[in-house]
Structure formats: structure tokens, C-alpha cells
Backbone as CSV, one residue per row, in Angstrom:
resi,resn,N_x,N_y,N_z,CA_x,CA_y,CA_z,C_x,C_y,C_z
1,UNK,-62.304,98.758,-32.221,-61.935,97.468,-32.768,-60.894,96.764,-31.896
2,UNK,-59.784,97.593,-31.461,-58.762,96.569,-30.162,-59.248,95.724,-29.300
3,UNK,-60.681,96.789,-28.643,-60.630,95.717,-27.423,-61.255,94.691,-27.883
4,UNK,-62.238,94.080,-29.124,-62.984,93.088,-29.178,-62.019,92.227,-29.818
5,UNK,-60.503,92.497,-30.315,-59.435,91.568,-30.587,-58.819,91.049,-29.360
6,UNK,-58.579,92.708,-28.575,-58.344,91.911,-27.721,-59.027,90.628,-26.379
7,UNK,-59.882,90.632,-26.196,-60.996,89.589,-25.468,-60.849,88.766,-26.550
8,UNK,-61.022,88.405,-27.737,-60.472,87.419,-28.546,-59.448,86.394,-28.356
9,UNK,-58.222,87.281,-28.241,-57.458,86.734,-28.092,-56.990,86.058,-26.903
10,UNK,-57.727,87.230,-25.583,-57.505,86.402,-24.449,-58.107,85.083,-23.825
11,UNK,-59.878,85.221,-24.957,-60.475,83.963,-24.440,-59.526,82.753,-25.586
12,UNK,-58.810,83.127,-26.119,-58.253,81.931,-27.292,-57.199,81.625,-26.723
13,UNK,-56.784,82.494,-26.022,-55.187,81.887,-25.104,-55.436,81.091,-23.435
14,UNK,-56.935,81.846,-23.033,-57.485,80.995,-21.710,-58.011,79.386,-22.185
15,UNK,-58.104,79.410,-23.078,-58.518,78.111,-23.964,-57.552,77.122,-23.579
16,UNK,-56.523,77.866,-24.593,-54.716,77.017,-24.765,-54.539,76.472,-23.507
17,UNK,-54.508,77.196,-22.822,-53.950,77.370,-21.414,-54.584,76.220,-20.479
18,UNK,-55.927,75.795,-20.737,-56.633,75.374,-19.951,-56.072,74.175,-20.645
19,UNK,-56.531,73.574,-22.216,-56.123,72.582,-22.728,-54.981,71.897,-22.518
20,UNK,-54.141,73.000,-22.634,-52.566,72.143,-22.358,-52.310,71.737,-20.648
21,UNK,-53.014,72.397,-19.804,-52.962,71.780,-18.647,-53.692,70.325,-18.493
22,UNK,-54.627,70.264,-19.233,-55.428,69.096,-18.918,-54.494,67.814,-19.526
23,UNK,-54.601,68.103,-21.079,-53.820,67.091,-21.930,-51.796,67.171,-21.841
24,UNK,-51.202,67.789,-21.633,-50.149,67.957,-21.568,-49.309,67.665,-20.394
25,UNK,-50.360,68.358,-19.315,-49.255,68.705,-17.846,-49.753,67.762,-16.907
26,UNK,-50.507,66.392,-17.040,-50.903,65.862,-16.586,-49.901,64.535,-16.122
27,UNK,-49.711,64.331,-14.388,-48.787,63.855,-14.046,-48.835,62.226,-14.099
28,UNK,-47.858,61.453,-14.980,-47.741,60.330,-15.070,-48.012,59.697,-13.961
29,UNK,-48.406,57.740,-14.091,-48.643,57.187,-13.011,-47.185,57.291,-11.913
30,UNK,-46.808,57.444,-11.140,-46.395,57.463,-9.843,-46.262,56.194,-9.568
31,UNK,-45.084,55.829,-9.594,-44.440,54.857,-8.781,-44.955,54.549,-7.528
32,UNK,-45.274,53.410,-6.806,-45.473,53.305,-5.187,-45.400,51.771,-5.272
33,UNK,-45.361,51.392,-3.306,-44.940,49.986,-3.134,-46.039,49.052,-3.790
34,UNK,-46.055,47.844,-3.806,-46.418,47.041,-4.138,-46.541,45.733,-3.946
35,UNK,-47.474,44.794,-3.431,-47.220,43.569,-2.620,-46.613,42.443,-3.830
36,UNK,-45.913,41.656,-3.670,-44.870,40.410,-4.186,-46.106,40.155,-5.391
37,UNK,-47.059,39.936,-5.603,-47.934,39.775,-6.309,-48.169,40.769,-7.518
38,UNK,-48.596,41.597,-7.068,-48.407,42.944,-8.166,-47.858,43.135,-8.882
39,UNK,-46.353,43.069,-7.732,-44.877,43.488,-9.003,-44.527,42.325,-9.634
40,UNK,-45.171,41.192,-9.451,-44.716,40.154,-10.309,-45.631,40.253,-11.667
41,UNK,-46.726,40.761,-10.854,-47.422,40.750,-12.583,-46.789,41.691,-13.196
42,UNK,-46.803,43.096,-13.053,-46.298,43.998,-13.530,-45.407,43.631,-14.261
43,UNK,-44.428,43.039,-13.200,-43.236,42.916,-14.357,-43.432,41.838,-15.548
44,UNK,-44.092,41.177,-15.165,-44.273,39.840,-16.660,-45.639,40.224,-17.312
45,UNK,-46.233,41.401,-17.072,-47.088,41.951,-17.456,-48.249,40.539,-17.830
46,UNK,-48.722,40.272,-16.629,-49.917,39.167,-16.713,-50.750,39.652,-16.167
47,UNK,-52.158,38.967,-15.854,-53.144,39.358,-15.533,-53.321,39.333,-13.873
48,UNK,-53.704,40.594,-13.870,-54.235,40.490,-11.962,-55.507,39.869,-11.914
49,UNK,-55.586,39.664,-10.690,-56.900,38.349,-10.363,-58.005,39.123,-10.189
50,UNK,-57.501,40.304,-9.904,-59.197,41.309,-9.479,-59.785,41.481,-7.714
51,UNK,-58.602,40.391,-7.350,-58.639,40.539,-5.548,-57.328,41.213,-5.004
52,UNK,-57.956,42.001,-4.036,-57.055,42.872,-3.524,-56.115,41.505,-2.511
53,UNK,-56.760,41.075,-2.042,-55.979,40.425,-1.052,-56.062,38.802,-1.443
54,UNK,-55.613,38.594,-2.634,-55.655,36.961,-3.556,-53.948,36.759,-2.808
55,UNK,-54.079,35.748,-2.515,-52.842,34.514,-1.840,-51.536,34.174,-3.255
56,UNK,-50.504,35.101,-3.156,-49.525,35.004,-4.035,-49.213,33.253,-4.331
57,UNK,-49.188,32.532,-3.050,-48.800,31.323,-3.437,-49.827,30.531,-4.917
58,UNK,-50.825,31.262,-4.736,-52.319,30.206,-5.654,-51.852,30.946,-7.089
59,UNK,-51.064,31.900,-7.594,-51.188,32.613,-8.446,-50.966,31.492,-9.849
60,UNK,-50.025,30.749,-9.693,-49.731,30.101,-10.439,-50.783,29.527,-11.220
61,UNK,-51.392,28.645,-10.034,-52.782,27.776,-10.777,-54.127,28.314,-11.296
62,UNK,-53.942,29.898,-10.506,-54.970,30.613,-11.137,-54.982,31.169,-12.774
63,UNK,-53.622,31.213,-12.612,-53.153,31.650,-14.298,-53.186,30.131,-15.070
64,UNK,-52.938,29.305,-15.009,-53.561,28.026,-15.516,-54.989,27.824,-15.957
65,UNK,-55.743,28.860,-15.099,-56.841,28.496,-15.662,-57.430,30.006,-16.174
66,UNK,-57.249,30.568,-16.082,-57.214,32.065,-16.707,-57.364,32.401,-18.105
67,UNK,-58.804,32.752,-18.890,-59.075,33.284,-20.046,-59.306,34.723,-20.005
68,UNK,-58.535,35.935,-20.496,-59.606,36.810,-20.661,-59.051,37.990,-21.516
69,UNK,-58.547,39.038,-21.027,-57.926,40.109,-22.140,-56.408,39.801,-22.694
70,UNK,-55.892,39.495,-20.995,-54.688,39.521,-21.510,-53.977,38.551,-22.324
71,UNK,-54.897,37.483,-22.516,-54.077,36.234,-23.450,-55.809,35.636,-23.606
72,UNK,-56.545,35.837,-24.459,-58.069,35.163,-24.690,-57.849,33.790,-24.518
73,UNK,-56.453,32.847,-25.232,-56.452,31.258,-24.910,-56.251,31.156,-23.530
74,UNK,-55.346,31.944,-22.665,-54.829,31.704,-21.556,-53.621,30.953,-21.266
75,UNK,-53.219,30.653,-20.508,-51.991,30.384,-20.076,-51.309,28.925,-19.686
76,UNK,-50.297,28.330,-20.688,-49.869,27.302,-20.037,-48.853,27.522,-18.798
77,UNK,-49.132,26.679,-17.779,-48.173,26.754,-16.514,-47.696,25.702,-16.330
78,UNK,-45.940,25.399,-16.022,-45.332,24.327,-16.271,-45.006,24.872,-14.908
79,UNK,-45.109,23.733,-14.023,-44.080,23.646,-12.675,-43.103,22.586,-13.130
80,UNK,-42.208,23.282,-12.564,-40.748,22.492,-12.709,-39.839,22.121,-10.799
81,UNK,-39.901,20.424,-11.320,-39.054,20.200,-9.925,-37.146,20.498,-10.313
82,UNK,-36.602,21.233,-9.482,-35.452,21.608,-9.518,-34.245,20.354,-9.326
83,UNK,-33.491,20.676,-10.343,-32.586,19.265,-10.648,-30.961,20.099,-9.944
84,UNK,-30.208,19.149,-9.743,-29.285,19.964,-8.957,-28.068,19.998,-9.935
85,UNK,-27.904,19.551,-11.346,-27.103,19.718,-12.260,-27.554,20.801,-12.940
86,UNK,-25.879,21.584,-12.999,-25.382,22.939,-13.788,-26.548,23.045,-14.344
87,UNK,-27.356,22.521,-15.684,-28.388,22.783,-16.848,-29.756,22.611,-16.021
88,UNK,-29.841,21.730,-14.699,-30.702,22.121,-13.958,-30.859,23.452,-13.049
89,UNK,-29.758,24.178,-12.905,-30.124,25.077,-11.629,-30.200,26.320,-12.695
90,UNK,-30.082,26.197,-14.136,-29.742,27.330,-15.145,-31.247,27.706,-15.811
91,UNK,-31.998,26.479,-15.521,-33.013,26.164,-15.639,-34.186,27.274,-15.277
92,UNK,-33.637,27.121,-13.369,-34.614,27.889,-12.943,-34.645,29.413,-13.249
93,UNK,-33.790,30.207,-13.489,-33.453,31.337,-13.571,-34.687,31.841,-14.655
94,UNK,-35.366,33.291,-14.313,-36.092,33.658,-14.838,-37.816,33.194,-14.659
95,UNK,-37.728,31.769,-14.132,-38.573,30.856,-13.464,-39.605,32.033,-12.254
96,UNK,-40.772,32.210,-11.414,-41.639,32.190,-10.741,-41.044,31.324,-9.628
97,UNK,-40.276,31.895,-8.361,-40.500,31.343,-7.077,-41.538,31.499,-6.282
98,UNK,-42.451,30.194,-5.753,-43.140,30.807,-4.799,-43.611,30.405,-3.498
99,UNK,-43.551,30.625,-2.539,-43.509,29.937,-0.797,-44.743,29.531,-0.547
100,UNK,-44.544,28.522,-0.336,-45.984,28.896,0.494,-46.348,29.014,1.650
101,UNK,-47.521,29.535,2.067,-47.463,29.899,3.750,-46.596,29.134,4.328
102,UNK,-46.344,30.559,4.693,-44.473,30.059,6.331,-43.569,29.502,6.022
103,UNK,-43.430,28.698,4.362,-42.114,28.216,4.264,-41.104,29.149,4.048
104,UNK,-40.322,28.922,4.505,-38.957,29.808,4.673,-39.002,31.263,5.084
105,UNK,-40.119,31.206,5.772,-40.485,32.837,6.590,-41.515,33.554,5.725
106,UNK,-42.131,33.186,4.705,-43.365,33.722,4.317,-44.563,33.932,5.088
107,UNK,-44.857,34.857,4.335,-46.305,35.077,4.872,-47.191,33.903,4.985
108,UNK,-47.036,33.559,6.658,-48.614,32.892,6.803,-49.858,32.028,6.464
109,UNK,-49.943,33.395,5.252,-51.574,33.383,5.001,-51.178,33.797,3.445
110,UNK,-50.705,34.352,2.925,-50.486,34.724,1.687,-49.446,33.703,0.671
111,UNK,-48.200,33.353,1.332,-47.320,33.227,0.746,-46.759,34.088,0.398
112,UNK,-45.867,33.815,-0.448,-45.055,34.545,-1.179,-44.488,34.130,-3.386
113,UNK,-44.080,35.577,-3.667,-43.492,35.250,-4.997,-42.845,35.942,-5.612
114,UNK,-41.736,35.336,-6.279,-40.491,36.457,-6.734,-40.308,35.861,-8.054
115,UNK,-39.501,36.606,-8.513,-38.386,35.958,-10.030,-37.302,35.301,-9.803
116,UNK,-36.853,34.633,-10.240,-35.021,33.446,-9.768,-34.573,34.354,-10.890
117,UNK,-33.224,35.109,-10.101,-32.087,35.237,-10.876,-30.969,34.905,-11.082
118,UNK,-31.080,34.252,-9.811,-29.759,32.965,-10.381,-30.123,31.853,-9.059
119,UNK,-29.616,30.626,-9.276,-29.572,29.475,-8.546,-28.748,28.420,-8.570
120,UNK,-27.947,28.037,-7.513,-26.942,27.264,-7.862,-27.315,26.076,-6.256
121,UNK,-26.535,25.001,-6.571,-26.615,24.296,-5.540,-25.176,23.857,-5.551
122,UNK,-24.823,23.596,-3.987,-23.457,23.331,-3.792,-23.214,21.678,-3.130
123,UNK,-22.712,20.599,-3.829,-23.081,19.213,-3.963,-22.155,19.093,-2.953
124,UNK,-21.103,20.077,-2.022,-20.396,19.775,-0.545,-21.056,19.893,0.861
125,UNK,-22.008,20.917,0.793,-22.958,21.354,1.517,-23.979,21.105,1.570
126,UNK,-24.674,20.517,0.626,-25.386,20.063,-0.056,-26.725,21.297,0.206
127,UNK,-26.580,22.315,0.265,-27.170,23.330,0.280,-27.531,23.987,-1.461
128,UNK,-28.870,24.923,-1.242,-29.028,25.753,-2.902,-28.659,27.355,-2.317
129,UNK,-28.473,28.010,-3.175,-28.359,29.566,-3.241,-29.365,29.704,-3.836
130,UNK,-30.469,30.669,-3.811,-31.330,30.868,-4.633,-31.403,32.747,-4.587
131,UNK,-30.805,33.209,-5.672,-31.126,34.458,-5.737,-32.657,35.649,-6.542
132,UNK,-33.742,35.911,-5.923,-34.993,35.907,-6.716,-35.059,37.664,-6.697
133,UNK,-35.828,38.375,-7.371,-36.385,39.918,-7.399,-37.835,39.804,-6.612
134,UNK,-38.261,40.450,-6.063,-39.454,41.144,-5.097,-39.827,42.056,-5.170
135,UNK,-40.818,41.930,-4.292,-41.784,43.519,-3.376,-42.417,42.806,-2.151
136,UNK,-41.979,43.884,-1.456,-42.838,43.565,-0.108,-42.650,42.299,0.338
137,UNK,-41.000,42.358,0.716,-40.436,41.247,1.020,-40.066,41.296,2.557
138,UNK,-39.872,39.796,3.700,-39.418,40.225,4.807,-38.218,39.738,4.755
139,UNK,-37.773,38.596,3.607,-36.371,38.347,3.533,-35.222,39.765,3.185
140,UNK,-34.258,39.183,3.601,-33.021,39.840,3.773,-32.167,40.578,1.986
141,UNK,-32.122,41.453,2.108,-31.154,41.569,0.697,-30.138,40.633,0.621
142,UNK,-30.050,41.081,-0.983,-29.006,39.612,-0.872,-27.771,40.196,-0.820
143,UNK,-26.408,39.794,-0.733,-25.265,40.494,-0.228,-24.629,41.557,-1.667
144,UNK,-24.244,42.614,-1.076,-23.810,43.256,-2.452,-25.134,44.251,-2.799
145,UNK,-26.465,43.950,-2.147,-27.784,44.927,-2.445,-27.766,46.315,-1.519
146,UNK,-27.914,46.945,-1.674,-27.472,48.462,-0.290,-28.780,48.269,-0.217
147,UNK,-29.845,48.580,-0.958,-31.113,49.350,-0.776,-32.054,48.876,-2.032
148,UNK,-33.501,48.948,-1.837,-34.216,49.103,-2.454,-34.305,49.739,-4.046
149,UNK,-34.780,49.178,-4.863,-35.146,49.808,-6.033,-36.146,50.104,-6.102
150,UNK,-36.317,50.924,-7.460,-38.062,50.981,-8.545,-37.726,50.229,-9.732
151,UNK,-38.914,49.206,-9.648,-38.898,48.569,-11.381,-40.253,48.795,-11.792
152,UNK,-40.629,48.489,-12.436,-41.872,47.839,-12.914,-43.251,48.598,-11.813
153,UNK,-42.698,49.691,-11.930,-43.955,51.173,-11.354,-43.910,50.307,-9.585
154,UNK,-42.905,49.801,-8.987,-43.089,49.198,-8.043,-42.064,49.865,-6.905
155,UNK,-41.781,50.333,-5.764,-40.608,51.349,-5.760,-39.956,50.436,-3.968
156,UNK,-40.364,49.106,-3.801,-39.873,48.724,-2.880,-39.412,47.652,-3.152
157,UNK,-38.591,47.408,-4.224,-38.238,45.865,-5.257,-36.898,45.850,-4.695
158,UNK,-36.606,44.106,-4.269,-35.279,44.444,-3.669,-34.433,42.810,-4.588
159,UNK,-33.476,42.529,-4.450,-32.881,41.230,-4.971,-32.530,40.376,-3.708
160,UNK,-33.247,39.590,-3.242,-32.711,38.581,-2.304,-32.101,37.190,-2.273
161,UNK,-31.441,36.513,-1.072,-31.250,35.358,-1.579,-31.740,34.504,-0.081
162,UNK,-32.011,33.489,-0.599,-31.627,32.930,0.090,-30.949,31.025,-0.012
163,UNK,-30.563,30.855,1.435,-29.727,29.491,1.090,-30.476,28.341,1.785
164,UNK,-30.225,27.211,1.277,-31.447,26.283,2.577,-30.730,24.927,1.808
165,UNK,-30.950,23.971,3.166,-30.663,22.572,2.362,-31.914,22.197,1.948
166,UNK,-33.131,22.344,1.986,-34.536,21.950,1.432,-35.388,22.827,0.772
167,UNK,-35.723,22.563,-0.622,-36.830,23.210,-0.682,-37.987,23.014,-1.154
168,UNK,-38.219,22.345,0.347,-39.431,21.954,0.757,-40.269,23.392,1.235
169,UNK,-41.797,23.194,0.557,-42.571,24.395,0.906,-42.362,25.585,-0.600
170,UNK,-41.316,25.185,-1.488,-41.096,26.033,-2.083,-41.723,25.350,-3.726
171,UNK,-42.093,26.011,-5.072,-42.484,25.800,-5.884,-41.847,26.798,-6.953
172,UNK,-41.328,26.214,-8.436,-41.230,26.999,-9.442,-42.129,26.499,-10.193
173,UNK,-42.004,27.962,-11.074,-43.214,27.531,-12.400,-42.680,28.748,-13.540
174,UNK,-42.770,28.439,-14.706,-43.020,28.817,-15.939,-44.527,29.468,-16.757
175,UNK,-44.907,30.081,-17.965,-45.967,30.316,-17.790,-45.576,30.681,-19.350
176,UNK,-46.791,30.686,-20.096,-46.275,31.112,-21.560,-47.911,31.110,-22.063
177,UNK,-48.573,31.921,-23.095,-49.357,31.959,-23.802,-49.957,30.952,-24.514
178,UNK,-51.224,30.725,-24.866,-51.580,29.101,-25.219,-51.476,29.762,-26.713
């Protein structure tokens, strides 16, 4: 009688064993880089376009016209021109920056797109500060940044700024559920 308990028990514990590896020990998604596009969806958790290589600058207007899981009405998109008073530059913050080819050292062919986390304009200089979040950026950290983060399953997210008297080439936008 032992040994047929025991083979019992061992095929009932090779069972366990197998199960809990499959369902249990199974390694979460993994962080890795991510192009300016990605981690922007990610982080505002919107819809990807379904192209690997879709032009960050167009994202905006594509989500304008965009029906499908992630919002069935789809998406209103408000571009906003940047006003240079206090309640204007407070404005942009949280706002969709986005370049378009080559302005201000973007990509080319892609553009570019970040988050505004802060923005100020200085009415002596007559220059803006514009501080935004990324991935797969060639601009500069912004001062006070050592290194790279992980946000939003994205692990090359950095905070940049930059300063310019024009921003020309450049676009914000808003975006909200219909």
C-alpha cells in the first residue's frame, strides 16, 4: 500500500509544482526603452496607432479622429496657442508638447513628444523655459536631472528643458474623452 501512496503523492506534488510555476512564478512585463511616442501613451494611457514607426508629431490629430477600445466616442483634441501671462504659461503644464520635424533638434522625420511640466516665459529676455518628461530624447536633461528614469514600463524617461525665444515649429494640445 506505501508505494501506490506514495506515486500519489508525488504525481500530486509534480502537479503543484508545475502549476505554480506556470501561474505564479511567471515574470512580470519588464521594463525597456521606449520611443517619445509610446511612453507618452503609456503614460496617459491612450491608444497606440498600430504603426511601429507612426510620426509622433501627427499623434495629436490622429487621436482626434480615433474611435475604438480605448474611448468608443473618441477623443476631443484642443490645441492651445501659448499666452505669455502667469495663467497662460500655468496653462500649459500637463499639456502634450510636440516638434515637429527638426524644430528645435527633433527628429527629422518623426518629430517629437513629451509632457510640459512646467513653463514660464521671461518678458526681459523675452525668452520661454519649457520644462517637458520623455523617451528617447536627443535633448539635454534639464539642470538638477543626473540620469535617466523608469516610468510608465518605459526605462529611458528623462525631464528636459528647454529655452528658445520662438516657438515656432512647436505645438501643444490637450485631449479628453468625448
Amino acid at each position: 500500500m506505501k508505494p501506490k501512496f506514495t506515486t500519489l503523492f508525488a504525481a500530486v506534488l509534480l502537479v503543484a509544482v508545475i502549476v505554480a510555476s506556470v501561474f505564479v512564478y511567471q515574470p512580470a512585463n519588464a521594463a525597456t526603452t521606449c520611443s517619445c511616442l509610446v511612453y507618452f501613451q503609456y503614460n496617459k494611457t491612450l491608444p497606440p496607432t498600430g504603426q511601429t514607426n507612426f510620426a509622433a508629431y501627427k499623434y495629436g490629430d490622429w487621436l482626434a479622429t480615433y474611435k475604438g477600445s480605448y474611448s468608443p466616442k473618441g477623443y476631443n483634441v484642443t490645441y492651445t496657442t501659448p499666452s505669455t501671462t502667469a495663467f497662460g504659461q500655468l496653462l500649459l503644464v500637463g499639456k502634450a508638447i510636440v516638434f515637429n520635424p527638426g524644430a528645435l533638434g527633433a527628429n527629422a522625420t518623426y518629430g517629437h513628444i513629451g509632457i510640459v511640466t512646467s513653463a514660464s516665459y521671461n518678458s526681459t529676455t523675452k525668452k520661454w523655459t519649457i520644462q517637458f518628461k520623455d523617451a528617447n530624447s536627443g535633448y539635454s536633461l534639464a539642470p538638477g536631472q543626473k540620469s535617466l528614469f523608469t516610468e510608465s514600463g518605459c526605462t529611458n524617461v528623462g525631464v528636459r528643458q528647454i529655452v528658445t525665444s520662438s516657438l515656432s515649429g512647436l505645438r501643444f494640445f490637450s485631449w479628453s474623452k468625448k
